[in-house]
TORDOPA-359090 format. One record per residue (C-alpha): residue number from 1; residue in one letter; x, y, z. Coordinates in steps of 0.05 Angstrom, whole numbers, plus 5000, padded with zeros to 4 digits. Layout:
N
{NUM; A; {X; Y; Z}}
...
//
This chain:
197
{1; X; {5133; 5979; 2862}}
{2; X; {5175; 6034; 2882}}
{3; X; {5232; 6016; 2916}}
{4; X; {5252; 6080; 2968}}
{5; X; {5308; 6089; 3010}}
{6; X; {5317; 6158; 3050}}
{7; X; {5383; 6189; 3088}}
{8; X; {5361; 6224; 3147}}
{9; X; {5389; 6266; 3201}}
{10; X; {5372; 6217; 3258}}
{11; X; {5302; 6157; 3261}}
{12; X; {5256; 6204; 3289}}
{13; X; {5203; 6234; 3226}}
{14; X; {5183; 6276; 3268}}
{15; X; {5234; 6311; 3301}}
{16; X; {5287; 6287; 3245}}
{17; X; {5298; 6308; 3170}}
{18; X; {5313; 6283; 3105}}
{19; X; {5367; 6292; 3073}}
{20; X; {5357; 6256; 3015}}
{21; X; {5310; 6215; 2972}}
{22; X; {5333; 6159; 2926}}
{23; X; {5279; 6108; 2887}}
{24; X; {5273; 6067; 2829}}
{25; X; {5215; 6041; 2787}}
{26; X; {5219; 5966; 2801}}
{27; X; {5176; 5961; 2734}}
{28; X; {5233; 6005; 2690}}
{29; X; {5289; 6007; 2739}}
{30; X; {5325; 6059; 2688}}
{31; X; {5275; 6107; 2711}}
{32; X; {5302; 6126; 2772}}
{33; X; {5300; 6182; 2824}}
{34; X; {5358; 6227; 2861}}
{35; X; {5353; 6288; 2902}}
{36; X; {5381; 6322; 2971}}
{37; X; {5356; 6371; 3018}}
{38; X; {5379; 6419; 3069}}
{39; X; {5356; 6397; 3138}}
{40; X; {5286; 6433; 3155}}
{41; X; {5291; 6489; 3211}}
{42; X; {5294; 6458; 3279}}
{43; X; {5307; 6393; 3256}}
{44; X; {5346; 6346; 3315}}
{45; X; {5414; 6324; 3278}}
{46; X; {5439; 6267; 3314}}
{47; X; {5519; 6250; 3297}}
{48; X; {5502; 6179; 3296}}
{49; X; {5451; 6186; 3234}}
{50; X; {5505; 6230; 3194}}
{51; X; {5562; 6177; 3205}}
{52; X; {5525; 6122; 3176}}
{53; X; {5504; 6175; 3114}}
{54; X; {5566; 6206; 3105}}
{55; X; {5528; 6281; 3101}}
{56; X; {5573; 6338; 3144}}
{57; X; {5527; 6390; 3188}}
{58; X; {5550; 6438; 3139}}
{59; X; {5520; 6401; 3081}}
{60; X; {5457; 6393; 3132}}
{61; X; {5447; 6469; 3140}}
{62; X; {5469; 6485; 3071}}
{63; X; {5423; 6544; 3049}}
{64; X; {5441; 6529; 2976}}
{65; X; {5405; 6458; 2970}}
{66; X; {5334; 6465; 2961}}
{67; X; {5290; 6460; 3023}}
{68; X; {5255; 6390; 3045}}
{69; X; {5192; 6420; 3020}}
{70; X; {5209; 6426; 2951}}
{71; X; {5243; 6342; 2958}}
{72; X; {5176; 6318; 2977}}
{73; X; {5148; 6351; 2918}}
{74; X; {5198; 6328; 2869}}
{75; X; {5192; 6265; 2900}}
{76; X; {5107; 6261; 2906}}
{77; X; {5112; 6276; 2830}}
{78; X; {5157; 6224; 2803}}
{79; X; {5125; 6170; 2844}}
{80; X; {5058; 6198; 2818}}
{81; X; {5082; 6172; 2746}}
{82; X; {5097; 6091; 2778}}
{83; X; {5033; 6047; 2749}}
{84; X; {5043; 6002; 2812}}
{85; X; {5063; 6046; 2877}}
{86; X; {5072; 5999; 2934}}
{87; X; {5143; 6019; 2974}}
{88; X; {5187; 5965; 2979}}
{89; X; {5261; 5958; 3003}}
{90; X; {5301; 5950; 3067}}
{91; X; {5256; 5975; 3125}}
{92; X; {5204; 6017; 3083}}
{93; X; {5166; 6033; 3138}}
{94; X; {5217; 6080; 3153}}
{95; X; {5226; 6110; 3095}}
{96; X; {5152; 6121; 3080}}
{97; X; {5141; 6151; 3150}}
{98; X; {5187; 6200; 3140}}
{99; X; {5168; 6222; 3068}}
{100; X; {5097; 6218; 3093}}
{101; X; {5118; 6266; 3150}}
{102; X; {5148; 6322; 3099}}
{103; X; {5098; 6311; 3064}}
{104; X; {5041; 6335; 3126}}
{105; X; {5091; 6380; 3147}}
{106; X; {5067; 6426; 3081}}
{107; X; {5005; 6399; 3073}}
{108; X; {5018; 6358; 3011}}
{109; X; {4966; 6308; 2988}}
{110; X; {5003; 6237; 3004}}
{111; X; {4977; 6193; 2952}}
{112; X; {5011; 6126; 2977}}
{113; X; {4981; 6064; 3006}}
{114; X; {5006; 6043; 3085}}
{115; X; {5028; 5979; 3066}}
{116; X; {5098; 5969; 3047}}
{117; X; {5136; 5913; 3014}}
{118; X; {5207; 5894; 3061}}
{119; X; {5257; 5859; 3030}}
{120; X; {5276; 5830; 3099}}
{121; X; {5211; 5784; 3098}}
{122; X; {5218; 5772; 3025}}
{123; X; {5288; 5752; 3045}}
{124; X; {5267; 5711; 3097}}
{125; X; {5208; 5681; 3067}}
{126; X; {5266; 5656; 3003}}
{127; X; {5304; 5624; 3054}}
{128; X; {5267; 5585; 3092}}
{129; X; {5230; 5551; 3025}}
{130; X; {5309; 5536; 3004}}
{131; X; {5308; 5506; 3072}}
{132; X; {5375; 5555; 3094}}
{133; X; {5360; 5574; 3170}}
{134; X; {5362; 5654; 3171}}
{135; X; {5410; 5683; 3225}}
{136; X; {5391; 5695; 3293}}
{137; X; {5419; 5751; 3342}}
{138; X; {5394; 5766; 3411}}
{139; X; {5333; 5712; 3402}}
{140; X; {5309; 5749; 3337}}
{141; X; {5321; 5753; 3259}}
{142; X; {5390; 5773; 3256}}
{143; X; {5377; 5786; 3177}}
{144; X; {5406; 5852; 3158}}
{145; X; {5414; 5890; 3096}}
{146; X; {5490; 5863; 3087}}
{147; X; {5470; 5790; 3108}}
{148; X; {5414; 5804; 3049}}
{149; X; {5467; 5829; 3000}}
{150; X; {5503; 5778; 3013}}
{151; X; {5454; 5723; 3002}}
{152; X; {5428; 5744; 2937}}
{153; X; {5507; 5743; 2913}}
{154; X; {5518; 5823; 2906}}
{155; X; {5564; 5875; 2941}}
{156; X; {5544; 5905; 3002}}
{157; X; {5519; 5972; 3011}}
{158; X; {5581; 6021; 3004}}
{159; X; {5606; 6072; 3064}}
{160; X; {5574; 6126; 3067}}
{161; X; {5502; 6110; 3050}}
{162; X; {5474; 6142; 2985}}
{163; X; {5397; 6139; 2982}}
{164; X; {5397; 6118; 2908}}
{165; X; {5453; 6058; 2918}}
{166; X; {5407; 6041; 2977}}
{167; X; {5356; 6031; 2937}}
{168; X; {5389; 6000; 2880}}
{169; X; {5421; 5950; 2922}}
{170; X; {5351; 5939; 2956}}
{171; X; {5323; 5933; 2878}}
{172; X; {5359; 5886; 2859}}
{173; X; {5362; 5840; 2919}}
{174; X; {5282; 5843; 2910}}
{175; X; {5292; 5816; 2831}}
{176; X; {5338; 5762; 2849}}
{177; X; {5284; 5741; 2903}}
{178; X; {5220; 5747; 2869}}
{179; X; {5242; 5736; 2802}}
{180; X; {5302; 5697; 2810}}
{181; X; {5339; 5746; 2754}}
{182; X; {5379; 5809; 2750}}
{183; X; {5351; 5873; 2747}}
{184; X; {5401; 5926; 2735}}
{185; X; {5464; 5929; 2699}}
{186; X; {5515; 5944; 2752}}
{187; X; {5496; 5881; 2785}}
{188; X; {5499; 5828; 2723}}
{189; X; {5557; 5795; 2739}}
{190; X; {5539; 5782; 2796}}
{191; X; {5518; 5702; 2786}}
{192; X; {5455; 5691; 2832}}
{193; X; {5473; 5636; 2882}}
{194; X; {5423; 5593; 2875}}
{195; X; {5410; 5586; 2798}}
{196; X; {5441; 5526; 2769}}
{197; X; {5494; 5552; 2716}}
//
């Protein structure tokens, strides 16, 4: 699997941009990826998306970073070198649509499979067999990325977002819930909640 998480400039792929790209290889997490973009030309920026990643419109428009052409390509090649190349993490339908969308943008091959892997059913699926009733909000799954993080015994997601702590956090929720071990180093000692001691 490769677990994906992407910063963006608002939750529209089409009319939004990335901003940056993080993954890991769930197979050798050490083998991980880490890049930002400037926004493409025209992109919508909404202030919303760049509270929640931290990223100033300067940094957005910043003709130094490489463009989000040149991301996708960096990215399409890195994930090229997974054996097993499903997306998984917290929403990865998300994340794929809009690394998909760069991708058409240029006319890139896309390589990747539709189907995704989200650690929110995983997540929900692990709690129900433990017999733990998974929060509801407004009449539907109130099981977010923190409630997640939480369950699985490891720290939250840190203010700002950072595409590759999103998707190390969403990594190693996804070990502890499949596998029921840890997966990368930051996180080991962190007990996991369930495992008898």
């Amino acid at each position: 699997m490769i677990i994906v998480d992407v910063e963006t400039t608002g939750v529209d792929e089409v009319k939004h941009s990335i901003l940056s790209v993080g993954a890991i290889d769930f197979e050798y997490p050490e083998r991980q990826f880490y890049e930002e973009c400037r926004a493409f030309d025209g992109a919508h920026i909404d202030d919303e998306g760049l509270a929640i990643n931290g990223f100033t419109r300067e940094q957005v428009g910043d003709k130094n970073k490489q463009t989000d052409e040149d991301l996708i390509k960096h990215f399409i090649a890195w994930a090229k070198e997974v054996a097993e190349q499903t997306f998984s993490g917290q929403n990865p339908s998300f994340d794929r649509d809009f690394l998909h969308r760069a991708a058409d943008r240029y006319h890139l091959e896309w390589p990747f499979a539709f189907r995704t892997i989200d650690q929110h059913s995983v997540c929900f699926t692990h709690m129900i067999k433990r017999g733990v009733v998974p929060p509801v909000i407004k009449k539907h799954s109130g099981l977010n990325s923190n409630n997640i993080m939480e369950y699985v015994g490891i720290p939250t997601e840190p203010h700002p977002h950072n595409a590759l702590n999103g998707a190390k956090v969403a990594a190693e929720a996804l070990s502890r819930l499949l596998y029921d071990r840890n997966l990368l180093s930051e996180y080991k000692e962190y007990p996991i909640p369930w495992r008898k001691v």
